[in-house]
C-alpha positions as CSV (number, residue, x, y, z in Angstrom):
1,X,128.1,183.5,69.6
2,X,126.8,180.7,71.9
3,X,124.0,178.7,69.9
4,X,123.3,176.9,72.4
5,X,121.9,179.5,75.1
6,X,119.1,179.5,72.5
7,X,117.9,176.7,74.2
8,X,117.6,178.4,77.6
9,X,113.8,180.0,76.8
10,X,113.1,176.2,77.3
11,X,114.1,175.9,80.5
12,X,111.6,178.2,82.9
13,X,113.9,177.6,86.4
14,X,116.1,179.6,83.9
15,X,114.4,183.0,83.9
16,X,115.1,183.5,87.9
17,X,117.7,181.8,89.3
18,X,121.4,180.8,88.3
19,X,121.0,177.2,87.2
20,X,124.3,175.5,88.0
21,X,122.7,172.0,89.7
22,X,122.2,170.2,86.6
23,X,125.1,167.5,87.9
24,X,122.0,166.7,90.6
25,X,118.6,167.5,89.2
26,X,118.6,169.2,85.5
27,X,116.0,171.9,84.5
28,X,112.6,170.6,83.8
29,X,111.7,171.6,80.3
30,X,109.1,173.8,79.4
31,X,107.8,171.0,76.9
32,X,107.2,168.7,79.9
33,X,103.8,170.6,81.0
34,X,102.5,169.5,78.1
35,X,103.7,165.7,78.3
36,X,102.3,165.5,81.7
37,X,99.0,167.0,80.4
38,X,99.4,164.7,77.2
39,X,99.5,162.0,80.1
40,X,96.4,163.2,82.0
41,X,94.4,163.8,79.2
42,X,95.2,160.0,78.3
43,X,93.8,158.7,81.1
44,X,90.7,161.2,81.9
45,X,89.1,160.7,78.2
46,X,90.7,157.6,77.3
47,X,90.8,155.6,80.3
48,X,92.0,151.5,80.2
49,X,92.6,151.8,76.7
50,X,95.7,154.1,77.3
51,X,97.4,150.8,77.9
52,X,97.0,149.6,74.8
53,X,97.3,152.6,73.3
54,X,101.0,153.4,74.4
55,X,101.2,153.3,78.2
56,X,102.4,149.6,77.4
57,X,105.0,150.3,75.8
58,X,106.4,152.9,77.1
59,X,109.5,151.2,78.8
60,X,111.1,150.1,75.8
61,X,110.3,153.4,73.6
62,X,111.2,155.7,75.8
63,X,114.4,153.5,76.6
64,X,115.0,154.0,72.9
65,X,115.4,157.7,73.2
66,X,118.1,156.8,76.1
67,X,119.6,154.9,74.0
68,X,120.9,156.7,70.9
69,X,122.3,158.7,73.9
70,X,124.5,156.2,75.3
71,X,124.7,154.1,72.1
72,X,122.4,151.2,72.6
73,X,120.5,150.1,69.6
74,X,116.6,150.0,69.3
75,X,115.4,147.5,71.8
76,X,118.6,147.8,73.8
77,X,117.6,149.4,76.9
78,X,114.6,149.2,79.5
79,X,113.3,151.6,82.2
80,X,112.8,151.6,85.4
81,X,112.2,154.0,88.6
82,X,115.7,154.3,89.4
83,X,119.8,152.7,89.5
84,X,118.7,151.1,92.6
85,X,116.2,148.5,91.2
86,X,118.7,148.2,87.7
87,X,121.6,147.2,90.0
88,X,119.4,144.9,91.9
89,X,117.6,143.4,88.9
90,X,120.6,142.0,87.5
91,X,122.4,141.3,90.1
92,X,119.0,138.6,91.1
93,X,120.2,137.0,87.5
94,X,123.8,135.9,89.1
95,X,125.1,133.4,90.9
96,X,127.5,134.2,93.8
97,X,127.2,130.9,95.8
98,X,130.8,129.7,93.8
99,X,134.3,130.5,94.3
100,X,133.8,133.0,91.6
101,X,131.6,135.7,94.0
102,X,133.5,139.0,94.0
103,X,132.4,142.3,93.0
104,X,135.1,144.7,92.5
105,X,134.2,148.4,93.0
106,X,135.8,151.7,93.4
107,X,135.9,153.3,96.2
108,X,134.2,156.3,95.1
109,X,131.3,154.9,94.0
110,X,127.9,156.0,94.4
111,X,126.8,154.6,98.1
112,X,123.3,153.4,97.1
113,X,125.7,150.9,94.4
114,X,127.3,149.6,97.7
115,X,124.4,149.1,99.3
116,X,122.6,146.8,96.9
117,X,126.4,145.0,96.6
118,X,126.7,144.5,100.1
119,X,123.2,143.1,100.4
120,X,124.3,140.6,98.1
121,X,126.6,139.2,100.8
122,X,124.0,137.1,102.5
123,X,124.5,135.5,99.5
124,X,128.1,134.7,99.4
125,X,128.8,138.0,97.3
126,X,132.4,139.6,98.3
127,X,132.7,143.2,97.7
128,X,136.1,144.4,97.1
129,X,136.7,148.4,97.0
130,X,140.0,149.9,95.8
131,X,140.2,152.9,97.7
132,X,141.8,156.6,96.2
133,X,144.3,158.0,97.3
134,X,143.8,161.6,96.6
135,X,139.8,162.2,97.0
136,X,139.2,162.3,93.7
137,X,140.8,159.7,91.1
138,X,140.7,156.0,91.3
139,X,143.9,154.5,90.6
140,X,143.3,152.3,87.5
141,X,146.5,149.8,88.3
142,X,145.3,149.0,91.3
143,X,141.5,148.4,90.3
144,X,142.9,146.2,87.5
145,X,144.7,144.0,90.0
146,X,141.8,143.9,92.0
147,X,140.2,142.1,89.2
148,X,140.7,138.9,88.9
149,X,139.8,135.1,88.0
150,X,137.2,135.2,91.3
151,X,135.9,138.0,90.1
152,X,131.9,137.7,88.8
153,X,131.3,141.4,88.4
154,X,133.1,145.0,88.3
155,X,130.5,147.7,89.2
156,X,132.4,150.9,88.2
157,X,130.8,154.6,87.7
158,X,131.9,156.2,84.5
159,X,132.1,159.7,86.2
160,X,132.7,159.7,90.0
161,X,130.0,161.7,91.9
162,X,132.3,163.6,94.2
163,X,134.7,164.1,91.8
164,X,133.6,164.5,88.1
165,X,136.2,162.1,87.3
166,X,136.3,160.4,84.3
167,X,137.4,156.4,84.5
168,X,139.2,154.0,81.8
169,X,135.9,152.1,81.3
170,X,137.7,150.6,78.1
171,X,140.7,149.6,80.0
172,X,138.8,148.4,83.2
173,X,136.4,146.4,80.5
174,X,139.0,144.5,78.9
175,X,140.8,143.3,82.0
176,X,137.2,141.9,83.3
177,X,136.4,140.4,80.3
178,X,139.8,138.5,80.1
179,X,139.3,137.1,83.2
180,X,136.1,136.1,82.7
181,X,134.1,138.9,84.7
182,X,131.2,141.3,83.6
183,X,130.9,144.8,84.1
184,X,128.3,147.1,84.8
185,X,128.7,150.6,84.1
186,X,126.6,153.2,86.3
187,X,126.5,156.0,83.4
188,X,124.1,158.6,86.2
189,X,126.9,161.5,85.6
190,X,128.3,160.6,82.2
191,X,125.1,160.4,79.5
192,X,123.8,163.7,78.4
193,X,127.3,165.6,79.2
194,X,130.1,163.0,78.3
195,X,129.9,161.0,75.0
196,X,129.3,157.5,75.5
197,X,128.4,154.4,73.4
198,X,128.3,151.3,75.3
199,X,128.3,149.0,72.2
200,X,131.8,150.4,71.3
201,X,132.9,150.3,75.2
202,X,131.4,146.6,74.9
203,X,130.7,146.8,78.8
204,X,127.8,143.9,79.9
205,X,125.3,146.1,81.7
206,X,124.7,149.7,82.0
207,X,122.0,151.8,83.4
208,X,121.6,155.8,85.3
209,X,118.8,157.5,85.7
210,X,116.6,160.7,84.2
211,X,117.6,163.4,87.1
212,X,120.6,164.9,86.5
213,X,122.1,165.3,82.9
214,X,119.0,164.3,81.1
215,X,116.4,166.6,82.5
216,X,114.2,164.0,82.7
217,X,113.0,164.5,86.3
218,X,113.0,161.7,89.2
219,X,110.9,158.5,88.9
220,X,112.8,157.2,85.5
221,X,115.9,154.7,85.5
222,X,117.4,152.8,82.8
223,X,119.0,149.7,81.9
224,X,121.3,148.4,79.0
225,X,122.3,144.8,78.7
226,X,124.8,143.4,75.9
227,X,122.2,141.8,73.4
228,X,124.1,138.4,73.6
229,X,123.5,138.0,77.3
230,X,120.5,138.5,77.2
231,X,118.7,135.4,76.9
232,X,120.9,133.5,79.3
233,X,119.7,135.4,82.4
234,X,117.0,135.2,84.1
235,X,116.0,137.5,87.1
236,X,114.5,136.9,90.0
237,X,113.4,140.2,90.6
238,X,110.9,139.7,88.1
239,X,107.0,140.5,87.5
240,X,104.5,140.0,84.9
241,X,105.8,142.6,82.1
242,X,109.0,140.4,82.3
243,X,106.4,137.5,80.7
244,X,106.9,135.9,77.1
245,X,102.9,136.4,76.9
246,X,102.2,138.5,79.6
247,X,98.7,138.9,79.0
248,X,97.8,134.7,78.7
249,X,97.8,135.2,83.1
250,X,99.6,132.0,83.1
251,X,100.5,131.2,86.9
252,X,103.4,128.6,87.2
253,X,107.4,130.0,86.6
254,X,107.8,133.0,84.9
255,X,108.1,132.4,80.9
256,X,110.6,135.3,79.9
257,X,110.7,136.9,77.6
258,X,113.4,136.8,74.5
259,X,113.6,140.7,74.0
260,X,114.5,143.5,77.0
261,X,111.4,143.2,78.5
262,X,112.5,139.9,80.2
263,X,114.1,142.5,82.3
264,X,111.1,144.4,83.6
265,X,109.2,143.6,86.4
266,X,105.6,144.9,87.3
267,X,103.5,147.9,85.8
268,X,105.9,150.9,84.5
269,X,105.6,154.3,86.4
270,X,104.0,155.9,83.3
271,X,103.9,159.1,84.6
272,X,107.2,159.8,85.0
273,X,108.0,158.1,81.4
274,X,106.1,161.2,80.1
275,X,108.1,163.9,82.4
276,X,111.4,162.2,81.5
277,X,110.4,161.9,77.1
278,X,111.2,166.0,76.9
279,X,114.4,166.1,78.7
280,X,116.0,162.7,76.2
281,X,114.1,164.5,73.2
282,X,116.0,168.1,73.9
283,X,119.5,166.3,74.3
284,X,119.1,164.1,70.9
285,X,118.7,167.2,69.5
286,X,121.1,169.2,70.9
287,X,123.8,166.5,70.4
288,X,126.1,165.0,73.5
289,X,129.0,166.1,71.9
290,X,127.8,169.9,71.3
291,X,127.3,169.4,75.1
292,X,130.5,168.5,75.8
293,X,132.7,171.2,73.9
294,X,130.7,173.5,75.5
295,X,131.1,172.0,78.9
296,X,135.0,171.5,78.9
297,X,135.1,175.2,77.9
298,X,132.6,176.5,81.1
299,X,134.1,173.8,83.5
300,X,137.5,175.1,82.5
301,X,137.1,178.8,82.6
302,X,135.0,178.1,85.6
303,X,138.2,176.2,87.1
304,X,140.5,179.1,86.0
305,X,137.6,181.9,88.4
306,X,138.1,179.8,91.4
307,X,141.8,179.3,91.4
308,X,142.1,183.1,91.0
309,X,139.5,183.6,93.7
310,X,142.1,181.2,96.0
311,X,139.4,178.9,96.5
312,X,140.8,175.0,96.6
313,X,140.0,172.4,93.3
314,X,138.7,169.1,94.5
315,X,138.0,167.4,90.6
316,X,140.4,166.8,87.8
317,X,142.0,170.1,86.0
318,X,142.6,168.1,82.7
319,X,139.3,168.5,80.6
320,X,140.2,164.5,79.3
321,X,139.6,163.4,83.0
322,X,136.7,165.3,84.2
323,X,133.1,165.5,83.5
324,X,131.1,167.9,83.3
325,X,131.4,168.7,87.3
326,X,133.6,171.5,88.9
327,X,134.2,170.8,93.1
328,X,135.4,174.0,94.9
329,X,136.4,172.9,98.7
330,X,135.5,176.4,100.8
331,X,135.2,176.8,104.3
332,X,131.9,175.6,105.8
333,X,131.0,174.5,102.4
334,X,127.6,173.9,103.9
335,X,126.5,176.9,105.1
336,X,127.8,178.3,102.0
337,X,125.7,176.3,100.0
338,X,122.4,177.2,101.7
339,X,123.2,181.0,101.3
340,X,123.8,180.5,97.7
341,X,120.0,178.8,97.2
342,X,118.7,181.7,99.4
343,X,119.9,184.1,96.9
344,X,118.8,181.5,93.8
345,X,122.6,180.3,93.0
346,X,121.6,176.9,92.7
347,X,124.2,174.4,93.5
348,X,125.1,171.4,96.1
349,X,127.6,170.4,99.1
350,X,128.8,167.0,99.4
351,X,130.7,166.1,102.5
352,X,134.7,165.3,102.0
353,X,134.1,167.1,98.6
354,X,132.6,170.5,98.6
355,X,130.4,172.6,96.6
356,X,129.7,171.1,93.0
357,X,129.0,173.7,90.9
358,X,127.7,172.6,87.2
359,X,127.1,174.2,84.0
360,X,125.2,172.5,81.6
361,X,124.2,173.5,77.6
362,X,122.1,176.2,78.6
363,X,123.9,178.1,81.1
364,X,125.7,181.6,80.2
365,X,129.7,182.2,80.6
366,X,128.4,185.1,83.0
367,X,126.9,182.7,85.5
368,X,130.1,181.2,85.8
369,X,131.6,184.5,87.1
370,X,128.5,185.7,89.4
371,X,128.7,182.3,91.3
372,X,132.4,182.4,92.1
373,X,131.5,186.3,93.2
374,X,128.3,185.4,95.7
375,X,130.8,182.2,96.6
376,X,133.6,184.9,97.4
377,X,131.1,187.7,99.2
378,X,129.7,184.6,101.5
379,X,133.1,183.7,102.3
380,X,134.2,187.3,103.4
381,X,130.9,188.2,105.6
382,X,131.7,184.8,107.0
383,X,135.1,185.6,107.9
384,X,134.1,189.1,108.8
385,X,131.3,187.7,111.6
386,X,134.2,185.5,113.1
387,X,136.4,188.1,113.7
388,X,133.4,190.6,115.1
389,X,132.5,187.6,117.4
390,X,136.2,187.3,118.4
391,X,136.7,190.6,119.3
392,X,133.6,190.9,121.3
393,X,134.7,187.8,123.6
């Protein structure tokens, strides 16, 4: 007996397709129609005073409900629209005009995290990228070489997208912190399927986003920073909810503020705040851990369909190494892909990966087997129009 599928009369998307994307964009609960309506109600009948009434605070007590995910305390974590702006907001608090001005990455890291580090060259930043060697692991001595005493920052995912592979945040934390470096942890495909607490993990900054795990919808990023740092940075991608006393309309240098919101910038997307409460609410209650049993189990059996299907592996097969992602490489992964939506198999295609196939806490042991079938019958018209084609030139 699954207790968990008991959940699945929450999830509507649930009731007509096979729901295997959750690695990409979770299942919008059915409790969110009635946040968004809480939120529209809140500002047809009660207008400016919503503000004051909650819409203000929103950033910190919705980052409260992240938090007892990843295992932040109150007050611990901030939200924003997405990784994007995190990544960028602290990195505006350092300094890379010194000797010590690298930022040591993984290869396999999420491009949109290169793209903010690279940016960061103009001003003297040096990105450093240990490349894998098979596709799908990072190899942890060589990204603990890499780190060194030049070294300002290690930007590190604690899942790889392409992969679902699981990195030695604990080992990769201690090696920056003896050197003198800070890390920040991009958590996007860990929290809500891997257990994580950041406080034990004692990494510097961490932050992910709403969409995938948390079924939380777009629109609604988060960011953790170590209490201890927190007054000795101050960002200058900033804005007035970053203010000590925001609402004084003091002009002149930002005051910060001594708590998270010194971290914020300007007005919250409130909106999404409401979509994204349901989606942290449901896994609170469901428990990360319940998630994961369940998920090394699926992800496992769903391993053991492919391989006897003949179909390649492209993530880790030991259950301590991979998240809650499977990657099956097929021929014109692509195509494949797009026939599988047509016929409501919901999963995605990454190029030099393949089709990443998902289970999450609501998802039946049946799906498993009916994708790995509709994978299979794609795969054999396919191979069947080729050979018609080839016969009739």
């Amino acid at each position: 007996m699954d207790e968990l599928l008991e959940w699945r009369k929450e999830f509507p998307i649930l009731d007509k397709t096979v729901y295997l994307i959750s690695h990409s964009l979770g299942a919008m609960p059915r409790r969110t129609y009635a946040a968004l309506n809480e939120y529209a109600e809140a500002w047809a009948t009660r207008g400016i005073r919503a503000w004051a009434e909650g819409w203000w605070e929103m950033p910190l007590a919705i980052g409260d409900l992240v938090g007892r995910i990843i295992g932040a305390g109150p007050g611990e974590v901030v939200m924003h629209q997405n990784v994007s702006i995190c990544q960028s907001i602290i990195n505006s608090c350092l300094d890379f005009s010194g000797k010590r001005n690298k930022v040591v990455s993984e290869g396999l890291n999420f491009p949109s995290n290169f793209y903010v580090y690279h940016a960061k060259e103009r001003d003297g930043a040096r990105v450093v990228s240990v490349p894998s060697e098979d596709g799908i692991t990072v190899p942890l001595d060589k990204l603990l070489d890499a780190i060194d005493e030049e070294t300002l920052l290690v930007s590190i995912s604690h899942v790889i997208f392409r992969s679902a592979f699981i990195q030695d945040v604990r080992a990769i934390t201690a090696r920056a912190h003896e050197v003198g470096a800070m890390v920040m942890l991009d958590a996007y495909q860990s929290a809500g399927t891997v257990p994580l607490d950041v406080r034990e993990l004692n990494v510097d900054f961490a932050t992910g986003g709403s969409v995938k795990w948390l079924c939380g919808g777009p629109g609604a990023g988060y960011l953790y920073v170590r209490p201890d740092l927190r007054t000795g940075l101050e960002p200058r991608i900033t804005g007035w909810m970053a203010h000590k006393h925001p609402f004084a309309f003091e002009a002149g240098p930002n005051e910060y503020a001594d708590d998270m919101s010194r971290f914020l910038n300007g007005s919250p997307n409130v909106p999404a705040l409401y979509a994204a409460r349901s989606g942290y609410e449901i896994i609170n209650e469901v428990g990360v851990e319940n998630i994961r049993e369940k998920s090394i189990r699926q992800t496992t059996r769903l391993i053991a369909l492919a391989e006897e299907a003949g179909l390649s592996i492209n993530c880790p097969r030991s259950s301590e190494q991979r998240g809650g992602t499977v990657v099956i490489d097929v021929p014109h992964g692509q195509q494949v892909t797009q026939e599988l939506s047509r016929r409501e198999f919901l999963v995605d295609f990454r190029p030099g990966a393949g089709i990443r196939i998902a289970p999450h806490f609501y998802s039946t042991d049946e799906e498993l087997e009916l994708v790995i079938r509709e994978i299979r019958s794609i795969l054999e018209t396919k191979a069947y129009e080729q050979h018609t084609a080839a016969i009739a030139n």
